[in-house]
SENUBA-456732 format. One record per residue (C-alpha): x, y, z; residue number from 1; residue in one letter. Coordinates in steps of 0.05 Angstrom, whole numbers. Example, Ala and Ser with C-alpha at 12.3 -4.5 7.8 and 13.67 -1.06 7.14 Angstrom:
2
px / py / pz / num / residuo
246 / -90 / 156 / 1 / A
273 / -21 / 143 / 2 / S
//
This chain:
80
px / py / pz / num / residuo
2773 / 523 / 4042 / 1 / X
2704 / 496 / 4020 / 2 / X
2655 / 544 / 3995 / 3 / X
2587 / 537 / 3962 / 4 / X
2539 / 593 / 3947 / 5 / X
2467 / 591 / 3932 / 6 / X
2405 / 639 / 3919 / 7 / X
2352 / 647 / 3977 / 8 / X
2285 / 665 / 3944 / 9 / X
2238 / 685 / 3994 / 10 / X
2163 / 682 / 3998 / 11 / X
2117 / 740 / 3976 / 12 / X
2127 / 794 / 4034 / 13 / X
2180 / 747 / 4078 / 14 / X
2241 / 783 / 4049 / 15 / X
2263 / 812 / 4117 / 16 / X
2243 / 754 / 4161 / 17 / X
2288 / 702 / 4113 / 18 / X
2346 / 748 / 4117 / 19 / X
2348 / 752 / 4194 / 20 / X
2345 / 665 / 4194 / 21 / X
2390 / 667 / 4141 / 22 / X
2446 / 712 / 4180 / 23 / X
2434 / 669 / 4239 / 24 / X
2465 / 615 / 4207 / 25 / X
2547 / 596 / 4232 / 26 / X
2594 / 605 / 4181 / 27 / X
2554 / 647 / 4126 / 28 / X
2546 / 708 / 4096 / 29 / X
2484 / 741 / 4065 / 30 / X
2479 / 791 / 4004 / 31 / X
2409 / 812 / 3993 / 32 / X
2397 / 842 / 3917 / 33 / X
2376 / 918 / 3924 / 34 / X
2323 / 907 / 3872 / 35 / X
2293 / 838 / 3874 / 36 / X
2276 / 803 / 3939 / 37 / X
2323 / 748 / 3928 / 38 / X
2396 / 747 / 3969 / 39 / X
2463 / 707 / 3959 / 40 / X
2488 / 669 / 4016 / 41 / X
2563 / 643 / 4022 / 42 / X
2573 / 589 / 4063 / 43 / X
2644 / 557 / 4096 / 44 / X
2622 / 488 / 4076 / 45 / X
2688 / 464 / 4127 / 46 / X
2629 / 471 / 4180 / 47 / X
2584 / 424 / 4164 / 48 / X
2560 / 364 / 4206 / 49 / X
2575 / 297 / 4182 / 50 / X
2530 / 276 / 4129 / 51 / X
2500 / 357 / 4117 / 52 / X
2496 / 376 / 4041 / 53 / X
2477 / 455 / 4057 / 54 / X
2475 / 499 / 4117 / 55 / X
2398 / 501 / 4124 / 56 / X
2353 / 452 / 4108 / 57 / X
2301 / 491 / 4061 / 58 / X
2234 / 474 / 4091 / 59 / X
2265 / 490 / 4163 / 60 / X
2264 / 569 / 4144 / 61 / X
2180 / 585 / 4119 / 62 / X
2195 / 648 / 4091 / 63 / X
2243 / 613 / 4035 / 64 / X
2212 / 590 / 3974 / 65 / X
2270 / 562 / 3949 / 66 / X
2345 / 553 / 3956 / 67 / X
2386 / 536 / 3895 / 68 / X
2459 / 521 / 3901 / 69 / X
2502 / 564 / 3838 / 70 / X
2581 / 556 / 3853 / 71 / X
2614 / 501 / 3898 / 72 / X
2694 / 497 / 3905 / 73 / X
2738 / 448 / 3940 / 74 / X
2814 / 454 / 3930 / 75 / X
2852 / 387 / 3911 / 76 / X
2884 / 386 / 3988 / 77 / X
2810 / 384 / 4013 / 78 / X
2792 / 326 / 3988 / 79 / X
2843 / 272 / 4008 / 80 / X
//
């Protein structure tokens, strides 16, 4: 199964607000930190859309300031 994982930084006070967007989204799951407002989200990248790099467009979600990708796995089988 494809799986990336990124960091969702959110913007000053919009901690709470990202996470609810970010849980909203099909085929993730969200981590927030318990000391910094920044969470890890872990995406099924099998359910993507044709043509779709993430699972959110960052500008579509205000409260994120950014969203950096850190791990991305495909096995061998996936990719034939």
């Amino acid at each position: 199964m494809p799986v990336q994982s990124f960091l969702a930084f959110s913007q000053p006070q919009q901690f709470e607000s990202m996470l609810l967007k970010l849980q909203a989204i099909e085929g993730a799951e969200v981590f927030p930190a318990d000391n910094r407002e920044v969470a890890i989200l872990v995406w099924d990248s099998d359910l993507a859309a044709p043509g779709q790099k993430g699972p959110v467009e960052p500008d579509s979600i205000e409260e994120m300031q950014c969203l950096a990708m850190v791990f991305g796995h495909s096995s061998i089988a996936d990719q034939d």
